[in-house]
C-alpha positions as CSV (number, residue, x, y, z in Angstrom):
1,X,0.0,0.0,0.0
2,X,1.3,3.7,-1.5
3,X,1.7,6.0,1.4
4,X,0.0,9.1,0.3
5,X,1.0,12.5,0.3
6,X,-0.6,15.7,-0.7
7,X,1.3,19.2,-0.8
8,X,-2.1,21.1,0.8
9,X,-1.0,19.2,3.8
10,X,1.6,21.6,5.5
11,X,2.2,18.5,8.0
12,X,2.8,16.4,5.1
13,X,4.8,18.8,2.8
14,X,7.2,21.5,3.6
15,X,8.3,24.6,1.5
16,X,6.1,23.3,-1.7
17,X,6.6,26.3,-4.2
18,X,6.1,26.7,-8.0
19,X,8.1,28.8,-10.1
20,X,6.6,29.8,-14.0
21,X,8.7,31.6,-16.5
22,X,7.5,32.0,-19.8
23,X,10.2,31.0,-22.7
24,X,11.4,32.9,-26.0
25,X,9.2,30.2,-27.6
26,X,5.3,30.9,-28.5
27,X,2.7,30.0,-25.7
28,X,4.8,27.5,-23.5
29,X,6.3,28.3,-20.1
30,X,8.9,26.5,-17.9
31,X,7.4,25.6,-14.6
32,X,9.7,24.3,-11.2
33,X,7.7,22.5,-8.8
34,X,9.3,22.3,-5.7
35,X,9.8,21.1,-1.7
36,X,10.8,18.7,1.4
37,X,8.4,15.7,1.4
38,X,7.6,14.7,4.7
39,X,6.9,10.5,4.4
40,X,8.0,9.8,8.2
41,X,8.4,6.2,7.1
42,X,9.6,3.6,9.7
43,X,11.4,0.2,10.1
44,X,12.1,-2.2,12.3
45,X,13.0,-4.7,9.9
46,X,16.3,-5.7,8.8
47,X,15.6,-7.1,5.3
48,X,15.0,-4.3,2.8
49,X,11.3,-2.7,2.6
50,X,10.7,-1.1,-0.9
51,X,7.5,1.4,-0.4
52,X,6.0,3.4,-3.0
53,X,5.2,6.9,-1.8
54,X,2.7,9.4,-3.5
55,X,2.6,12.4,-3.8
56,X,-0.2,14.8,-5.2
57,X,0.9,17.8,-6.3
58,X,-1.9,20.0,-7.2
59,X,-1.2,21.0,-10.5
60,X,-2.9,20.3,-13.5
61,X,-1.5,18.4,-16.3
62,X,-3.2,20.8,-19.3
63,X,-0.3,20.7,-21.7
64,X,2.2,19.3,-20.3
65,X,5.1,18.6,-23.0
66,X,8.1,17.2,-21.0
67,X,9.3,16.8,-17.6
68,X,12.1,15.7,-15.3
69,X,12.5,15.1,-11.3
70,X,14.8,15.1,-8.9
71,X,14.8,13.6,-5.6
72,X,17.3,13.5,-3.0
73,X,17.1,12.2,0.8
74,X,17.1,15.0,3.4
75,X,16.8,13.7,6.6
76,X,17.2,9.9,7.7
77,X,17.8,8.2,11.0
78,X,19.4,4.6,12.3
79,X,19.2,3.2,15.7
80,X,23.2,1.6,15.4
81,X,22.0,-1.1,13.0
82,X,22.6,-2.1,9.8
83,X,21.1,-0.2,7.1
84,X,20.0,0.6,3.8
85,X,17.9,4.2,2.7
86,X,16.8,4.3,-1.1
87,X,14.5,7.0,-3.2
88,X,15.4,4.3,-6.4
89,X,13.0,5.8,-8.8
90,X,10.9,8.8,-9.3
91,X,8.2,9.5,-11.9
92,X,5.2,11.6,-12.6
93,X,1.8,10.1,-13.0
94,X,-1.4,12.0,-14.5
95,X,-4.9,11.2,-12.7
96,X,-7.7,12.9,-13.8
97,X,-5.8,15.5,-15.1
98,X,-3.6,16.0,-12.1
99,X,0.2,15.4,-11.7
100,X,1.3,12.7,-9.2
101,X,4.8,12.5,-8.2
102,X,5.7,8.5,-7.3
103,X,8.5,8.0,-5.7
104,X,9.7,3.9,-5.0
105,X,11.5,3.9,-1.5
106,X,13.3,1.4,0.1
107,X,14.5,1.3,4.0
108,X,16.0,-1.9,6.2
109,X,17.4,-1.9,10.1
110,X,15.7,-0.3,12.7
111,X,15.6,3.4,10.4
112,X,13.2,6.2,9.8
113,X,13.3,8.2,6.4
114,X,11.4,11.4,7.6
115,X,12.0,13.5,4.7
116,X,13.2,13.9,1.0
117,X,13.2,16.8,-1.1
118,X,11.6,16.9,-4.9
119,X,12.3,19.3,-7.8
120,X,9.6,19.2,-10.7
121,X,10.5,20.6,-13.7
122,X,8.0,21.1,-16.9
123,X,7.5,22.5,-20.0
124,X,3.8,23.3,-20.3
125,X,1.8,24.6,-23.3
126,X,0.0,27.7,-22.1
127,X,-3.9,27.1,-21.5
128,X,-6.9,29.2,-20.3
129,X,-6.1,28.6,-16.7
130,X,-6.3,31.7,-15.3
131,X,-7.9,34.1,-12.4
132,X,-8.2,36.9,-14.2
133,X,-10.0,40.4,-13.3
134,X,-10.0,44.1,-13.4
135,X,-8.5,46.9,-10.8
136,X,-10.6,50.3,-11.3
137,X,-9.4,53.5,-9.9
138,X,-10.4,57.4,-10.4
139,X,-7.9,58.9,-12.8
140,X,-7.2,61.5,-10.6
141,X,-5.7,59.2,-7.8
142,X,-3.2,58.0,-10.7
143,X,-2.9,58.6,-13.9
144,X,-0.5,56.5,-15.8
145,X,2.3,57.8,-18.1
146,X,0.5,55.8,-21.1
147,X,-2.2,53.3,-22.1
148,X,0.8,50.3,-21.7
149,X,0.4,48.0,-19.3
150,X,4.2,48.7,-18.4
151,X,2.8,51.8,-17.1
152,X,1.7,49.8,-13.7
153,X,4.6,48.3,-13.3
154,X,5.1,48.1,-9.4
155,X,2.0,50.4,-9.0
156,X,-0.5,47.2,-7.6
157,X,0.3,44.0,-6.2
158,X,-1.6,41.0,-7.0
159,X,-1.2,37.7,-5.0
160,X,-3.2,34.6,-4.8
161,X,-3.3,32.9,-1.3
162,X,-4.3,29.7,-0.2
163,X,-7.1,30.5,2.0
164,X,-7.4,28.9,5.2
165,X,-9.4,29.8,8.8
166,X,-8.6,28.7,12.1
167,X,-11.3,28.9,15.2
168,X,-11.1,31.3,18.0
169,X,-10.8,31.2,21.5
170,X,-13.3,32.8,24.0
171,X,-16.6,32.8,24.3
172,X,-17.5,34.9,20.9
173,X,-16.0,32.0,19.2
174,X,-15.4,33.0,15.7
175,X,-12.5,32.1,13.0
176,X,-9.7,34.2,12.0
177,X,-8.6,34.3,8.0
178,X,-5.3,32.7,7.4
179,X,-3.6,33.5,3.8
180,X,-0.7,32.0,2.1
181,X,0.9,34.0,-0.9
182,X,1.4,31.6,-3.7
183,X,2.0,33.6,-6.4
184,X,1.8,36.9,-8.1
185,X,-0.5,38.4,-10.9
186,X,0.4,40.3,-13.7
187,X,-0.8,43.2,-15.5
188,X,-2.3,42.1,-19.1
189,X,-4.2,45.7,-20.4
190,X,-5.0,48.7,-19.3
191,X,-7.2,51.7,-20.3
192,X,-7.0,55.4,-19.3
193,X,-9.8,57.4,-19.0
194,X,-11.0,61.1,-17.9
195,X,-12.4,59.9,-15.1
196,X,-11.2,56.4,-14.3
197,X,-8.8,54.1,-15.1
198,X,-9.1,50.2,-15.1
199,X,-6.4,47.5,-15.4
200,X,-6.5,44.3,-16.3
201,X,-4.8,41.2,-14.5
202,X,-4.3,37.4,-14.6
203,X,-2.5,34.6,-12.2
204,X,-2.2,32.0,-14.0
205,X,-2.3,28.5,-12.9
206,X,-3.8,28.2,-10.3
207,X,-3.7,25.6,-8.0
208,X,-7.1,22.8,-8.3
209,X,-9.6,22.3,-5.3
210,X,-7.8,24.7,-2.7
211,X,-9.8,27.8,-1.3
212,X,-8.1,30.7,-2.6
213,X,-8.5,34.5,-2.2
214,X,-7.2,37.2,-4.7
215,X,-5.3,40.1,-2.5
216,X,-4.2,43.8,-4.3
217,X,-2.5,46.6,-2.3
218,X,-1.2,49.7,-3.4
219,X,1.0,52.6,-2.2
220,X,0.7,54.5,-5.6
221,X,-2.7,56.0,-5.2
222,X,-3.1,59.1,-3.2
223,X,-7.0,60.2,-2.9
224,X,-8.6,62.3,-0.2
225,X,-8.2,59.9,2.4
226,X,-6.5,56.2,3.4
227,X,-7.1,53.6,0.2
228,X,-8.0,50.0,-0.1
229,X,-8.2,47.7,-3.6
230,X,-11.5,46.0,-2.7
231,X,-13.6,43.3,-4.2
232,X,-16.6,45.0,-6.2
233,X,-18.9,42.6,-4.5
234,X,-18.1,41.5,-0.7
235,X,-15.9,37.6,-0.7
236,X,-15.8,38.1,-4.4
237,X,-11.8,37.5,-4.1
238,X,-12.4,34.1,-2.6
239,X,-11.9,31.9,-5.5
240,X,-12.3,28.0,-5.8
241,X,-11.2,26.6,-9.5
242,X,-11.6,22.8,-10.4
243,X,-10.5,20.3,-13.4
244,X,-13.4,21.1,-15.4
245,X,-13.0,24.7,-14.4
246,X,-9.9,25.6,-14.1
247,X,-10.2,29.2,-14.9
248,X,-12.3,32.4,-12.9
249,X,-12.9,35.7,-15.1
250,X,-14.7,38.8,-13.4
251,X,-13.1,38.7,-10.2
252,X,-13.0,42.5,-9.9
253,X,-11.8,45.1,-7.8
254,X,-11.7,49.0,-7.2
255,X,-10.1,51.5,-5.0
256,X,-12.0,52.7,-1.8
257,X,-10.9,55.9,0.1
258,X,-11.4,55.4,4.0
259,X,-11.6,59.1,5.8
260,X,-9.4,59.6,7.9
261,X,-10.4,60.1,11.9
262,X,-10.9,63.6,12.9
């Protein structure tokens, strides 16, 4: 029996991280998957045991072209017997459109492998997987310098974070929000107008089945009073993107002036 792994799992998986770079060529990106698996197998057994471990990764395999993995054991331990520690094999496995990462172990003595670390790497055909959305703003606030979206660069910053909440004490009970940055968004057009301006944005990739919220700050604004980028339409930036859909359009946001206390 596989033991199973999943990279949502903070207990099971430490310091999972993606990296995307688009390439020179046309519509494909390079993508580095990334972390410390976190098995905690043990042994008591001095003839070899050979374990497959499995690890979901929550990405999706839309256009994947080629790939490559790396594993490497990070932290093992022996009580003074004979041994033997083995990651022999790794591949990558697609089910239902998600990528796998199977690693075949082996461990003998009395020994624990608690942890080895992964590295992912993939060339993937760009696809429609995308949270994508607008930022509006009066033009007074800020006017860009033209109608390019390399006008904004720095001005907003767009993250997606795993969402999470965690119960709280007392007697009002409650649950605080907990959010993870997983990546940034990028500017993809923007218009200038007389009296507003809007920009628009995309994240792409982003992870299956995990509760996610869209965050954008600002220090480049300056209206009559302090300024939040808000959702249009309150827990609009929570966001929630399965296999058949992996992408979200209209998830939209605008600047709110706040007045400052007297």
């Amino acid at each position: 029996m596989a033991i199973n792994l999943d990279v949502a799992d903070m207990a099971q998986v430490s310091g999972h991280s993606v990296i995307v770079s688009n390439l020179a060529v046309q519509d494909r990106s390079l993508q580095v998957l990334s972390g410390i698996a976190c098995p905690e197998w043990k042994s008591r057994d001095e003839n070899v045991r050979r374990e497959q471990i499995r690890l979901r990764l929550r990405h999706a395999s839309e256009g994947l072209e080629q790939w490559s993995v790396a594993v490497g054991l990070a932290s093992i331990g022996n009580d003074d017997t004979n041994f033997a520690f083995g990651t022999d094999q790794a591949v990558l496995e697609i089910e239902n459109g998600e990528l796998f990462l199977l690693v075949d172990a082996a461990l003998a003595g009395d020994s624990t492998l608690s942890r080895f670390s992964y590295q992912v790497v993939l060339t993937v055909l760009q696809s429609k997987a995308a949270v994508t959305g607008t930022i509006t703003w009066p033009t007074n606030w800020f006017r860009p310098v033209s109608g390019e979206s390399a006008a904004l660069a720095g001005v907003f910053q767009i993250v997606l974070n795993r969402r999470s909440e965690i119960p709280l004490q007392g007697p009002l009970g409650g649950v605080r929000e907990v959010l993870e940055p997983l990546r940034a968004g990028e500017i993809s057009g923007l218009t200038v107008g007389t009296e507003t301006c809007q920009a628009r944005y995309r994240i792409l990739r982003p992870p299956l089945v995990t509760p996610l919220k869209v965050t954008v700050t600002t220090e480049a604004l300056h209206g009559p009073g302090s300024i939040a980028i808000v959702p249009i339409v309150p827990d609009l930036d929570r966001v929630f993107v399965t296999l058949e859909n992996p992408g979200k359009d209209g998830i939209d946001f605008y600047a709110k002036w706040y007045k400052e206390p007297a």
